[in-house]
PDB file as gemmi writes it, atoms N, CA and C in Angstrom:
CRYST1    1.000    1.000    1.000  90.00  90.00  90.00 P 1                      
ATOM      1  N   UNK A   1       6.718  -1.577  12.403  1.00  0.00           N  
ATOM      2  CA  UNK A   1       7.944  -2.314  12.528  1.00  0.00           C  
ATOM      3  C   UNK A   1       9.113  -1.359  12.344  1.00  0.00           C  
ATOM      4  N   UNK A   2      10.112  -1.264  13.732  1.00  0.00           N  
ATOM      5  CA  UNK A   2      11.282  -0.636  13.249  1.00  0.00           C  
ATOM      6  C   UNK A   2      12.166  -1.140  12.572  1.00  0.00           C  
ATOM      7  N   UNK A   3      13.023  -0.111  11.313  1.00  0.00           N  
ATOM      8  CA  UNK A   3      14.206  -0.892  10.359  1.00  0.00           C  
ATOM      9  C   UNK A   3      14.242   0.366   9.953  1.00  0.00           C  
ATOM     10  N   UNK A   4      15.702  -0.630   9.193  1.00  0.00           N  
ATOM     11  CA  UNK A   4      16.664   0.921   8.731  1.00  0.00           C  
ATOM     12  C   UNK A   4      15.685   1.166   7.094  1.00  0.00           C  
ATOM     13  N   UNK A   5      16.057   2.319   7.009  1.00  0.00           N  
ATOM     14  CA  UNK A   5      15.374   2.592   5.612  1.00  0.00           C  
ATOM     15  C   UNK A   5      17.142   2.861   5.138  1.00  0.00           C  
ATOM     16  N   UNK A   6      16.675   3.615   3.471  1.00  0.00           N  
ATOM     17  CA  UNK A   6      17.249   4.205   2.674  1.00  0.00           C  
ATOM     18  C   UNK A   6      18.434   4.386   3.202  1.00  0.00           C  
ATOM     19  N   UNK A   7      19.708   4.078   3.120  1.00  0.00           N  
ATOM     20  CA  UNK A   7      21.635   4.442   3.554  1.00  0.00           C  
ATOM     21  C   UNK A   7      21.019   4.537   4.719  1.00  0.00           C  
ATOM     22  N   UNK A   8      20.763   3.991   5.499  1.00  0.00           N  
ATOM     23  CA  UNK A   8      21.345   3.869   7.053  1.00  0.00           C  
ATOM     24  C   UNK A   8      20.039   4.646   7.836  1.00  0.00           C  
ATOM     25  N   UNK A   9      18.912   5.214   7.242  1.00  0.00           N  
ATOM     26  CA  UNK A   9      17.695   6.175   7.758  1.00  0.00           C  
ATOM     27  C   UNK A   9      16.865   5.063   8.684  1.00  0.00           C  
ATOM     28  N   UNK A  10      16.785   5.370  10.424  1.00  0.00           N  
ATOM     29  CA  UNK A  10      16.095   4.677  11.055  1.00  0.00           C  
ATOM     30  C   UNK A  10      14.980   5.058  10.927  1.00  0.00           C  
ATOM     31  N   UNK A  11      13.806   4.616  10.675  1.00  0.00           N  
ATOM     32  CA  UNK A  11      12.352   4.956  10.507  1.00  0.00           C  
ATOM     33  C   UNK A  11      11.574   4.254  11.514  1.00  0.00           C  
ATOM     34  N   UNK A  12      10.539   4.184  11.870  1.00  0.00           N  
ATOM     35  CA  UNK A  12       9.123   3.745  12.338  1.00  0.00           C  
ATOM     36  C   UNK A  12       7.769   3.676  11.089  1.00  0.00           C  
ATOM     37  N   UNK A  13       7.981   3.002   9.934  1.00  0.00           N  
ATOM     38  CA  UNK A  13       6.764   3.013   9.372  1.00  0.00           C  
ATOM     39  C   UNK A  13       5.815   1.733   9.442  1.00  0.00           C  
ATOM     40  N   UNK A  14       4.925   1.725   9.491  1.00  0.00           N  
ATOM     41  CA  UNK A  14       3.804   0.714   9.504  1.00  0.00           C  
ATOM     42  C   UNK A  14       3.357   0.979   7.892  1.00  0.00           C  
ATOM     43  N   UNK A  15       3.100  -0.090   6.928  1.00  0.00           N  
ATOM     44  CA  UNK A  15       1.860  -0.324   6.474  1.00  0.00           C  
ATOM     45  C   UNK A  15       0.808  -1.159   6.516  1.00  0.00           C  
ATOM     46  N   UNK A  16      -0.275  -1.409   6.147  1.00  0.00           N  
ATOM     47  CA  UNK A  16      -1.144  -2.150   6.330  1.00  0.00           C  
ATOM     48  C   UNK A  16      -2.047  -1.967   5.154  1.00  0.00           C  
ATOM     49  N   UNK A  17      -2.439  -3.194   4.012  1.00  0.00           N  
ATOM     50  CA  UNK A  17      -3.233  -3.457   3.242  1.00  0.00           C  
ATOM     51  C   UNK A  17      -3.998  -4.205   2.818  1.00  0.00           C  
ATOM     52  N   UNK A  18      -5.437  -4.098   2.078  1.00  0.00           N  
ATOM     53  CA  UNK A  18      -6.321  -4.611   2.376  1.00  0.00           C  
ATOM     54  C   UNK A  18      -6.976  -4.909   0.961  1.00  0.00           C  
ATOM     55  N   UNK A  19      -7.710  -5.927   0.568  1.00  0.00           N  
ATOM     56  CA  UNK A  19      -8.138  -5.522  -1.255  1.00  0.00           C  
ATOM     57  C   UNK A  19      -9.403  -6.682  -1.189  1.00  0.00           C  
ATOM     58  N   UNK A  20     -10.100  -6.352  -1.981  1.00  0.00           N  
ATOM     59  CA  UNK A  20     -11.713  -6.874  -2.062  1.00  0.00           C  
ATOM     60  C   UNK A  20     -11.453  -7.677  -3.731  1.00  0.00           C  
ATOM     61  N   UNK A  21     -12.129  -8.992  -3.869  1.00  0.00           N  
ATOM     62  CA  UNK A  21     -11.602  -9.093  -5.311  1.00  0.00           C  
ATOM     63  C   UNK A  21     -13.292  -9.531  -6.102  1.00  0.00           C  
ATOM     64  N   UNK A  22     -13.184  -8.970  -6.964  1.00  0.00           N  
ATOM     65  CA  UNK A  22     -13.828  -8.348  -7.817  1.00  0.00           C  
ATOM     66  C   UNK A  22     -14.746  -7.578  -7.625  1.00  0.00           C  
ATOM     67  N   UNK A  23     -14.789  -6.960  -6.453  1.00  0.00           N  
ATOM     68  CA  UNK A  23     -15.900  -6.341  -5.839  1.00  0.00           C  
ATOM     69  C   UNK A  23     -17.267  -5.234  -6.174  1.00  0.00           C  
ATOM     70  N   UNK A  24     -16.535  -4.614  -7.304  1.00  0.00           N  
ATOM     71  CA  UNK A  24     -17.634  -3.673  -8.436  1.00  0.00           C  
ATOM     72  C   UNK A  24     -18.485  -5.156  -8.744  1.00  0.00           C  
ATOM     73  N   UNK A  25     -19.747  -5.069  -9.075  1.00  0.00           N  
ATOM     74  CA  UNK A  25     -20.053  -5.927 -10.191  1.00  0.00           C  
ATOM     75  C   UNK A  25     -20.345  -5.624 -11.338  1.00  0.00           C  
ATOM     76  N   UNK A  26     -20.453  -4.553 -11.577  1.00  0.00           N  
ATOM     77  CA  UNK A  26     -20.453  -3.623 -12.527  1.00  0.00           C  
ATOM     78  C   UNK A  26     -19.164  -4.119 -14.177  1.00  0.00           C  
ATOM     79  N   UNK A  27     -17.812  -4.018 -13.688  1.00  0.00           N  
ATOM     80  CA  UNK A  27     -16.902  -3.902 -14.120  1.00  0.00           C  
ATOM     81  C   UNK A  27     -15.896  -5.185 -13.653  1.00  0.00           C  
ATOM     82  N   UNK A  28     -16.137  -5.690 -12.000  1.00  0.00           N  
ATOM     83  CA  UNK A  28     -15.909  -7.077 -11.562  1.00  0.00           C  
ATOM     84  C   UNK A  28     -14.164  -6.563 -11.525  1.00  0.00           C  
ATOM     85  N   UNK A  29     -13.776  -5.361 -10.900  1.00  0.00           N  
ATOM     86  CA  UNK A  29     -12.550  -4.816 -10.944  1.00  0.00           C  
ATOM     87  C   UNK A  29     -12.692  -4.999  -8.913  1.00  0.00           C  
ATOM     88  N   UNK A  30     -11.119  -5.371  -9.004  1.00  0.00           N  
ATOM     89  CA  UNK A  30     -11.162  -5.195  -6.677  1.00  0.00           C  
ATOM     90  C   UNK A  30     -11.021  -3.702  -6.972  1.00  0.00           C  
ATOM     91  N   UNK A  31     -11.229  -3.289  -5.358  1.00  0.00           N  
ATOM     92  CA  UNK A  31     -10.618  -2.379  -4.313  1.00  0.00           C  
ATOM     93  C   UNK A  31      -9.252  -2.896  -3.591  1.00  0.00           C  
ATOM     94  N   UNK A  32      -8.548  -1.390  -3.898  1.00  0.00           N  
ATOM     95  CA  UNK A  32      -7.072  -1.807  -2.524  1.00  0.00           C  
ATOM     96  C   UNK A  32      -7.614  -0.547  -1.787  1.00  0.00           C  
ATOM     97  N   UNK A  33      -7.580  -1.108  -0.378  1.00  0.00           N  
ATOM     98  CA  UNK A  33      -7.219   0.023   0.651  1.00  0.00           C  
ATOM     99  C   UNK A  33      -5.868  -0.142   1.493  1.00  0.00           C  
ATOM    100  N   UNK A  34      -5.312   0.788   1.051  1.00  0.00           N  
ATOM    101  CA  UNK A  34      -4.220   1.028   2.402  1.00  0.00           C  
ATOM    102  C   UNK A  34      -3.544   1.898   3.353  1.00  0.00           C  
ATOM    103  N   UNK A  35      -3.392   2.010   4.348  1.00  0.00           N  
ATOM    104  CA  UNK A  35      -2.596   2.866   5.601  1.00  0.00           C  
ATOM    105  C   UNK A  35      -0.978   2.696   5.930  1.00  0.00           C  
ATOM    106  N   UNK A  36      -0.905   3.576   5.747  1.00  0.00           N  
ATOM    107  CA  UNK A  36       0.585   3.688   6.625  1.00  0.00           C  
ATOM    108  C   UNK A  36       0.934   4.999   8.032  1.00  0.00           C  
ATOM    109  N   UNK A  37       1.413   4.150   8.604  1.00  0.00           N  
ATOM    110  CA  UNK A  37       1.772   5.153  10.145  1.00  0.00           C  
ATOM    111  C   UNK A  37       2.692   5.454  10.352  1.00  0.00           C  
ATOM    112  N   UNK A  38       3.188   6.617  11.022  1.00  0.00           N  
ATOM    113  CA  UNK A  38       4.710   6.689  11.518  1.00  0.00           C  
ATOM    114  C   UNK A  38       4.889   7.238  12.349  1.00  0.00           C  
ATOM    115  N   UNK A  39       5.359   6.596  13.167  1.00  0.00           N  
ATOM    116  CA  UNK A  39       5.519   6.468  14.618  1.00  0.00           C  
ATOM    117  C   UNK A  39       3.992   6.264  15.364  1.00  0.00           C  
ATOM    118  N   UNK A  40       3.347   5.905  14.970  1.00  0.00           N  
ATOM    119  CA  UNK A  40       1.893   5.788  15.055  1.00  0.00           C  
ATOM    120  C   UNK A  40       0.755   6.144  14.851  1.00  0.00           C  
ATOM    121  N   UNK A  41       1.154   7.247  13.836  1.00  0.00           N  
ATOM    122  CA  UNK A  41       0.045   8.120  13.848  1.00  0.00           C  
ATOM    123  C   UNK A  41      -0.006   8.280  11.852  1.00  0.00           C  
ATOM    124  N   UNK A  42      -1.230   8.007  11.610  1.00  0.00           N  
ATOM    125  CA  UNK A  42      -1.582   8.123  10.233  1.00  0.00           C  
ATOM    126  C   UNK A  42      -1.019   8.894   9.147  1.00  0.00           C  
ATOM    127  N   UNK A  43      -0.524   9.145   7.736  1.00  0.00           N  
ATOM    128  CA  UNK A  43       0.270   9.647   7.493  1.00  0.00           C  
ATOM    129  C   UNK A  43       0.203   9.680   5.853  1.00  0.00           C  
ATOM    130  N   UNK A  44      -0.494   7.964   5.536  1.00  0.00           N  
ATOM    131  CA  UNK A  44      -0.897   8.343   4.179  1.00  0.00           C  
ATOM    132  C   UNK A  44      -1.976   7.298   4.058  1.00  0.00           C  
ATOM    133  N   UNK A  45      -3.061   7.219   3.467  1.00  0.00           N  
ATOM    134  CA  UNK A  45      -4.429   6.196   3.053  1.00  0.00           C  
ATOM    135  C   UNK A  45      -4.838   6.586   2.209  1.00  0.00           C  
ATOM    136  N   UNK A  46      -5.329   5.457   1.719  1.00  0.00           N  
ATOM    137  CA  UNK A  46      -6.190   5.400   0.037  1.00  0.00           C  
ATOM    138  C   UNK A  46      -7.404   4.173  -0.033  1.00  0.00           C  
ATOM    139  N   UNK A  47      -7.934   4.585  -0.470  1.00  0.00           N  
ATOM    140  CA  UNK A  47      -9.039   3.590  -1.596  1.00  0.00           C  
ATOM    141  C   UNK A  47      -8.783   3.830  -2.533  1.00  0.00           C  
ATOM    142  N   UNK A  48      -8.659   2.784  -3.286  1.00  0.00           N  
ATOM    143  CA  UNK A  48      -8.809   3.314  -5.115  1.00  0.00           C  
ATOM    144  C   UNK A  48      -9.075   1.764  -5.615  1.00  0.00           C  
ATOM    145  N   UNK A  49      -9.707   2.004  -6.786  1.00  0.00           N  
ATOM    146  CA  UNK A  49     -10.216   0.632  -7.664  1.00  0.00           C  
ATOM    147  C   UNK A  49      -9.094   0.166  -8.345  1.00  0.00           C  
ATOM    148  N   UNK A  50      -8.756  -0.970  -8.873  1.00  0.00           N  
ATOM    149  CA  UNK A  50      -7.655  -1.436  -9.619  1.00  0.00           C  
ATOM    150  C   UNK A  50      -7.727  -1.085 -10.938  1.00  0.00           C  
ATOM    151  N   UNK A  51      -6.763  -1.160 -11.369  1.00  0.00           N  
ATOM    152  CA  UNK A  51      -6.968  -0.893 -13.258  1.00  0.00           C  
ATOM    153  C   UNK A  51      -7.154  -1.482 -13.877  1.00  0.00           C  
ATOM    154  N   UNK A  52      -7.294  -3.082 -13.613  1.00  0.00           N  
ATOM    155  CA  UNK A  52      -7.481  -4.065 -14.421  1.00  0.00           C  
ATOM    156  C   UNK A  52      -8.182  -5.113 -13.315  1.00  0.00           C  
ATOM    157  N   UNK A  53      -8.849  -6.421 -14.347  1.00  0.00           N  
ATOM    158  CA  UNK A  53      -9.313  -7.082 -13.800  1.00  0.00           C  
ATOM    159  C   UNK A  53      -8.581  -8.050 -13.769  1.00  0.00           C  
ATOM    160  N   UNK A  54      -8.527  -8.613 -12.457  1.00  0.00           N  
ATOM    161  CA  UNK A  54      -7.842  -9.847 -12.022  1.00  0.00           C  
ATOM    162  C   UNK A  54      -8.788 -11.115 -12.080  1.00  0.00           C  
ATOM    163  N   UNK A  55      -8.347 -12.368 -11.996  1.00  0.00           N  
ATOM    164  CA  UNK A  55      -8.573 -13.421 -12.301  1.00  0.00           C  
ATOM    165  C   UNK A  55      -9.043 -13.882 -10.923  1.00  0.00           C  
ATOM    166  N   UNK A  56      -7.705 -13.898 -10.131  1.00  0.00           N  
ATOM    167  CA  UNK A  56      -7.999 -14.366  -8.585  1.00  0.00           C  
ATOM    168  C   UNK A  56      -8.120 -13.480  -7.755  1.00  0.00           C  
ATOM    169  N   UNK A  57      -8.407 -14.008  -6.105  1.00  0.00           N  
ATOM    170  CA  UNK A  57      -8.396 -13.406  -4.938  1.00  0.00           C  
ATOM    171  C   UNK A  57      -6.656 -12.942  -4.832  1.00  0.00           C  
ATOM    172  N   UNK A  58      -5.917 -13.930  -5.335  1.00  0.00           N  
ATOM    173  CA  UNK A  58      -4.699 -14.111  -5.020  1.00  0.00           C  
ATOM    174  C   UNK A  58      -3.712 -13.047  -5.853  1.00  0.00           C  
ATOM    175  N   UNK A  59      -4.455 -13.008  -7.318  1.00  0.00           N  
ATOM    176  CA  UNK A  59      -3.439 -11.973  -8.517  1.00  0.00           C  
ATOM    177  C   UNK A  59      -4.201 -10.104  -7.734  1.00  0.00           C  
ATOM    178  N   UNK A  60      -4.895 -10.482  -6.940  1.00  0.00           N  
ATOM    179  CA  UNK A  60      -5.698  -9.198  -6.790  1.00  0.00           C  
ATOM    180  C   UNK A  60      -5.257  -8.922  -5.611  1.00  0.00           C  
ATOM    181  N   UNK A  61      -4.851  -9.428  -4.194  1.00  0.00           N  
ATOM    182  CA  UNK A  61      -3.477  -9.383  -3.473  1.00  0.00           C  
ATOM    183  C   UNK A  61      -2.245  -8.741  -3.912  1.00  0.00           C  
ATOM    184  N   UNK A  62      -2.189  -9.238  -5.204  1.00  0.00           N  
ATOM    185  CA  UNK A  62      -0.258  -9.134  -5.602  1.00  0.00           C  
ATOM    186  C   UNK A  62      -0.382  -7.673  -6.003  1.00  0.00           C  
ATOM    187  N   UNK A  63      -1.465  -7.202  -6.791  1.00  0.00           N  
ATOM    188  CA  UNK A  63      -1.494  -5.912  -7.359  1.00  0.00           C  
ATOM    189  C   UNK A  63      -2.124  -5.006  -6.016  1.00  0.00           C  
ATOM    190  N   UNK A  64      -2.764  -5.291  -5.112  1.00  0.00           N  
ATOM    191  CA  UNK A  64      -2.728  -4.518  -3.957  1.00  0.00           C  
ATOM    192  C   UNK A  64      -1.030  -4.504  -3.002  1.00  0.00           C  
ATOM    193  N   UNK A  65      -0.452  -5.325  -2.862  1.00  0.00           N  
ATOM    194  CA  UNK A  65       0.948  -5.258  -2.592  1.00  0.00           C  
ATOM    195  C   UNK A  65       1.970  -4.659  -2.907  1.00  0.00           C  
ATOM    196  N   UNK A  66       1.518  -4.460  -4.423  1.00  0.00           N  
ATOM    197  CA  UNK A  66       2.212  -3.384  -5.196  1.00  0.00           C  
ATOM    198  C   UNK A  66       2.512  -2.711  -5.022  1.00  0.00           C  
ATOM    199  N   UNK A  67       1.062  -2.045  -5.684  1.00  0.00           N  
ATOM    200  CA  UNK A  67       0.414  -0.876  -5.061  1.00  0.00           C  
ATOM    201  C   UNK A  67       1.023  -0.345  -3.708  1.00  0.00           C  
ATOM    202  N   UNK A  68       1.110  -0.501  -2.401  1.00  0.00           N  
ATOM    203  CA  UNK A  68       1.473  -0.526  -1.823  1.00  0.00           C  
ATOM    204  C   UNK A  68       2.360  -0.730  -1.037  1.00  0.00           C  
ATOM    205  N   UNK A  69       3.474  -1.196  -1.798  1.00  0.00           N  
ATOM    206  CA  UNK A  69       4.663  -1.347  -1.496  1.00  0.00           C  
ATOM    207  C   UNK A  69       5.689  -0.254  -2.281  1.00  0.00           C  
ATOM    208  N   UNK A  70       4.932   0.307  -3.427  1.00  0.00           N  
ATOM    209  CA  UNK A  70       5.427   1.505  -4.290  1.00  0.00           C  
ATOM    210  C   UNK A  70       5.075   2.694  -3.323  1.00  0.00           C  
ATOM    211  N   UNK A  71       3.792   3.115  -2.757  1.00  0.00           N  
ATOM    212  CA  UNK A  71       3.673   4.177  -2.085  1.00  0.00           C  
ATOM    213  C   UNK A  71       4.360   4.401  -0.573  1.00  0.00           C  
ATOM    214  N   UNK A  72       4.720   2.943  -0.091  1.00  0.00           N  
ATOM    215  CA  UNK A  72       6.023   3.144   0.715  1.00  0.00           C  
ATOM    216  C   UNK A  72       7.266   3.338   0.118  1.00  0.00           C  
ATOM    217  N   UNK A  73       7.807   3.153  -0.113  1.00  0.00           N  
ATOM    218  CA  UNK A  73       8.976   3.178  -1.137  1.00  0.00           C  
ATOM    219  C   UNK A  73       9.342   4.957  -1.255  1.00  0.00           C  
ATOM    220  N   UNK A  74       8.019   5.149  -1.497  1.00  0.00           N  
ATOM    221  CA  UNK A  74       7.983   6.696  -1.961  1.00  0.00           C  
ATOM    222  C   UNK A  74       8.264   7.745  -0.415  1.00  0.00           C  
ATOM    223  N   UNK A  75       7.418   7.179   0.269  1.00  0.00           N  
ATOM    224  CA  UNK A  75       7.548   7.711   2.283  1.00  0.00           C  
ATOM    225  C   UNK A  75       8.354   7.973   2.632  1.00  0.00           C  
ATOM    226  N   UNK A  76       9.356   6.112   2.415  1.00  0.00           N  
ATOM    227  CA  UNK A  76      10.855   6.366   2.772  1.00  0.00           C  
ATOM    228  C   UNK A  76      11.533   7.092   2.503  1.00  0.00           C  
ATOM    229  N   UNK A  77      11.292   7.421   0.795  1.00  0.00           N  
ATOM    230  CA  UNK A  77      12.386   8.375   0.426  1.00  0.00           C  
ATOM    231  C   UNK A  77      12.088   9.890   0.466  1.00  0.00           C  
ATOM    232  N   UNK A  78      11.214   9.771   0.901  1.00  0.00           N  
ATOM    233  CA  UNK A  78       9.893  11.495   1.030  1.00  0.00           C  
ATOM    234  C   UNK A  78      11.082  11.831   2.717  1.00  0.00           C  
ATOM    235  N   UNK A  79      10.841  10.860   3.481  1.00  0.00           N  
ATOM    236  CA  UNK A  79      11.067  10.987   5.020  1.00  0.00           C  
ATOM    237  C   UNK A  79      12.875  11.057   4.978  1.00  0.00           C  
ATOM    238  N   UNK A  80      13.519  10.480   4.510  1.00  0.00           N  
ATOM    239  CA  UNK A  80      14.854  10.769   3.917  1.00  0.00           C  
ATOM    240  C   UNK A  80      14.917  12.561   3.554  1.00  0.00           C  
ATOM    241  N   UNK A  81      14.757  13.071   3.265  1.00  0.00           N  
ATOM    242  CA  UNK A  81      15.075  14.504   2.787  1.00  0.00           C  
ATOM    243  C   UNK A  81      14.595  15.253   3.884  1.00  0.00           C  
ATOM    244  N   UNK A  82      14.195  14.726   5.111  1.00  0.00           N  
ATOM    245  CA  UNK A  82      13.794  15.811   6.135  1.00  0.00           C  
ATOM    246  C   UNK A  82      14.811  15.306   7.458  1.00  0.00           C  
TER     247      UNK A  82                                                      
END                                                                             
């Protein structure tokens, strides 16, 4: 999706995220996976387990959103200084 980033910075970033809830059974902790693109082409991805255990499908969403809405956050302002 195009939009302005940071003071006026036109970008092209995509993210896209994904989270499994309680999926260890071990520990009964989700997975977030997520991607981001720019201008279409791959740029940052992760797996990683959550730090805590969530209750729902839904509280285990919010902390994958996070998650992922912090490591954009970070892009924008990474892609800002160039």
């Amino acid at each position: 999706m195009e939009g302005k980033g940071i003071e006026g910075y036109a970008h092209n970033l995509a993210g896209y995220t994904d989270t499994d809830f309680a999926g260890d059974m071990n520990d009964r902790k989700s997975t977030t996976g997520w991607i981001f693109t720019f201008n279409g082409a791959p740029i940052s991805w992760a797996s990683k387990k959550q730090g805590l255990v969530t209750r729902s499908s839904m509280e285990s969403e919010l902390v994958a959103g996070s998650i992922t809405t912090a490591e954009g956050i970070w892009l924008i302002r990474l892609a800002k200084d160039f």
